[in-house]
N, C-alpha and C positions, 0 to 999 in steps of 0.2 A: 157313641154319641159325643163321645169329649173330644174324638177326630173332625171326621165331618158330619156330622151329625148334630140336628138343631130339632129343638121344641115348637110348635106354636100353641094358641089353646085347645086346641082340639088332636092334634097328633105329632107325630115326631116326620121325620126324614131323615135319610142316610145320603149321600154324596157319595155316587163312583165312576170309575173308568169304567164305559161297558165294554171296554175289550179286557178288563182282568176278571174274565167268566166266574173264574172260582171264588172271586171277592163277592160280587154278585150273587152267584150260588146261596155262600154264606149267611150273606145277611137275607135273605129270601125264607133263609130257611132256619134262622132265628126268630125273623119275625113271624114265621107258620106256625113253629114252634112254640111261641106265646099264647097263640090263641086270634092271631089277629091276621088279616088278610092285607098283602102287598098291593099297592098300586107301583106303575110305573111314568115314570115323565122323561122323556129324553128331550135332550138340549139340543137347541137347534144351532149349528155351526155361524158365531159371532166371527168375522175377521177384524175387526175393530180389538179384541180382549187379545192380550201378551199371552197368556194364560191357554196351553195347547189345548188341554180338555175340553176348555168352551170353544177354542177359535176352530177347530175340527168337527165340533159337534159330537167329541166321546162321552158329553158326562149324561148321564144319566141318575134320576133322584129317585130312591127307590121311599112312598110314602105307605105309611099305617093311620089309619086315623082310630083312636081310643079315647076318650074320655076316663075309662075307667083307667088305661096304660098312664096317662096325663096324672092324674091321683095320685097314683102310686111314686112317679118320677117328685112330686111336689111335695109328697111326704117325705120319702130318704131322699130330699133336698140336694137330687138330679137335677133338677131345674128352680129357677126362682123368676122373681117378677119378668126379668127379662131375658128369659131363654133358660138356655143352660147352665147350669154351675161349674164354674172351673173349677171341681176341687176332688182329690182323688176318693170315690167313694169308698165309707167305711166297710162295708164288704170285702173290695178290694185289699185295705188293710190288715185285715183279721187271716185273709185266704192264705193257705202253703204259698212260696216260690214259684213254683209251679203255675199257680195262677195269675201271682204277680209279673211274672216272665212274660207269660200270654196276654196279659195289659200291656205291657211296657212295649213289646212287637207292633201289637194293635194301633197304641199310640203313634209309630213311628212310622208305620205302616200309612199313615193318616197323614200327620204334618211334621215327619222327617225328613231329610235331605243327605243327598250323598255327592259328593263333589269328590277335587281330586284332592283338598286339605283334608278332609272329616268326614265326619257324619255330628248329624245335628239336629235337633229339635225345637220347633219355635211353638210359641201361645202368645196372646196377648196380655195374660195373668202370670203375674209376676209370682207371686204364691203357689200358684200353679205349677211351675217354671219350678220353685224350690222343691216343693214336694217330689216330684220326679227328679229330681238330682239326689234326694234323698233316697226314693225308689231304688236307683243306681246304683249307689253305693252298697245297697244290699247285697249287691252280686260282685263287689268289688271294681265297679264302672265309677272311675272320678271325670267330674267334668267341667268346664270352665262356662258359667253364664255371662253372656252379653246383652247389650239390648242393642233399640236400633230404632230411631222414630220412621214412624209410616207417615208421610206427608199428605199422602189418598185418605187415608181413614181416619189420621188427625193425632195418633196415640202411638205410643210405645209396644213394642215387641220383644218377648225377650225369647232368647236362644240356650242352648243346651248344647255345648261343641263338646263330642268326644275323642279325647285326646286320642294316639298311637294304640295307646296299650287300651284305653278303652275301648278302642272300636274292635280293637281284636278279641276282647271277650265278650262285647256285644256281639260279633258273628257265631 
């Protein structure tokens, strides 16, 4: 949910590529696994969007609609007035390595980037952005934050660059 994944008041949604089957898979079979039945919505191919998933027609939204899932997110303050919470849940915190590793994948798996300097992770949530540099260093990942204004959306972005040695114990 703190990748591509958004709240409204009635249920959630998940963001993917439907040509990475097994991400699809996954989240199909978390949300069965909750108790809650999948919808599907595929993107119709924009060629106007920069953005290959939309301008191709690969994204597809996989939706759950709960009220009672909505509650639950709004109590362990998953979500707030306007969407989702950027902030790492306390679950998360409390969990072995183990599970924090398999957040921190998830997360980057979502909105990281790999070029031929780095690898990197962006949010809009500057706090957000610390926390997960914090996460990081757990496993002995240092990494340098930057920002970067978005002039479409109006706000600031921040980043997550991992340095040489970090990306080598990120892999």
């Amino acid at each position: 949910m703190l990748g591509d994944g958004h709240f409204s008041n009635s249920s959630i949604m998940i963001s993917c590529d439907k040509r990475h089957t097994e991400v699809v898979n996954d989240v199909t079979y978390l949300i069965k696994s909750i108790g809650l039945h999948p919808q599907y919505r595929y993107k119709q191919p924009d060629k106007r969007c920069i953005t290959s998933k939309i301008k191709e027609g690969n994204g597809l939204d996989i939706i759950a609609t709960s009220l009672n899932f909505i509650k639950i997110a709004r109590e362990n303050n998953w979500m707030g007035f306007h969407g989702k919470t950027f902030k790492v849940p306390e679950v998360i915190l409390k969990s072995p390595k183990s599970v924090i590793r398999e957040f921190i994948k998830g997360l980057f798996e979502a909105d990281g980037t790999v070029d031929s300097s780095d690898v990197s992770f962006s949010t809009k949530d500057l706090n957000f952005a610390k926390q997960i540099q914090i996460l990081l260093l757990v496993f002995g990942i240092e990494c340098k934050l930057s920002h970067d204004y978005n002039k479409h959306y109006n706000k600031y972005y921040y980043k997550l660059h991992l340095r040489r040695a970090g990306t080598d114990i990120f892999y």
